[in-house]
N, C-alpha and C positions, 0 to 999 in steps of 0.2 A: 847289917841291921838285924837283930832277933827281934822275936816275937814272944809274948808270953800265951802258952793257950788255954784259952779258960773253959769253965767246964762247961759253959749253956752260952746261948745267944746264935749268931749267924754264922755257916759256916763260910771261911775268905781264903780262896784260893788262892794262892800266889808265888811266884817263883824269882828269886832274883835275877836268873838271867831276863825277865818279862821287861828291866830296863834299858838291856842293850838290842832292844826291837826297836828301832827309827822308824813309825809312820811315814814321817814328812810332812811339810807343813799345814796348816786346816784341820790336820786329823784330832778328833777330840780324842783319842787316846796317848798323848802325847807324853814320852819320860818325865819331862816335868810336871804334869798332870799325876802320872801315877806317886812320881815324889811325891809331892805334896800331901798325897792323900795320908799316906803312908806315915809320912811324918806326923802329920794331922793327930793318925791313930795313937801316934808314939807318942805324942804331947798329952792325950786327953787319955781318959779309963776307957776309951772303947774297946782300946786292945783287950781289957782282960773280959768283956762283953762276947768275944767272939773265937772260934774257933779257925786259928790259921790254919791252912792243910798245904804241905807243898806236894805238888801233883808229881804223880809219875811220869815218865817218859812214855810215850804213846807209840804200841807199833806200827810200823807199815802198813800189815793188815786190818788193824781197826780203824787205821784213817785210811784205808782206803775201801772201806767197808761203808761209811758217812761220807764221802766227799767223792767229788768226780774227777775223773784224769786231770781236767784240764785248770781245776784247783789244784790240783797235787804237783802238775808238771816244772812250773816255777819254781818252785820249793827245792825238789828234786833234781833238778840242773845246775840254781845256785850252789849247791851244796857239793856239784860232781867240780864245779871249776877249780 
């Protein structure tokens, strides 16, 4: 999916891997929630209303500068398996 970026209006963060994130279920941030959205923008002019930005990759140290061990720990072990 692209995005077109326009020059005024809100800025919309977002990243395509943000869809292979599974919540689980209940969770109101759900893939198919953020589809939807998405598509929503792609359907109507909002897209060219707003400024997509895709984010950088965030280091170690500035997430663990904001967050606490035991946020981070989880994270950090899935990712050593």
């Amino acid at each position: 999916m692209s995005f077109t970026m326009g020059r005024k209006g809100t800025h919309l963060f977002y990243h395509p891997l943000s869809l292979e994130h599974h919540t689980g279920s209940g969770h109101p941030e759900r893939v198919a929630r953020v589809q939807s959205i998405l598509n929503y923008f792609e359907e109507t002019d909002l897209n060219d209303l707003c400024q997509w930005v895709t984010p950088e990759p965030a280091s170690f140290e500035s997430i663990r500068a904001r967050s606490t061990w035991s946020s981070i720990r989880p994270a950090v072990w899935s990712r050593s398996l």
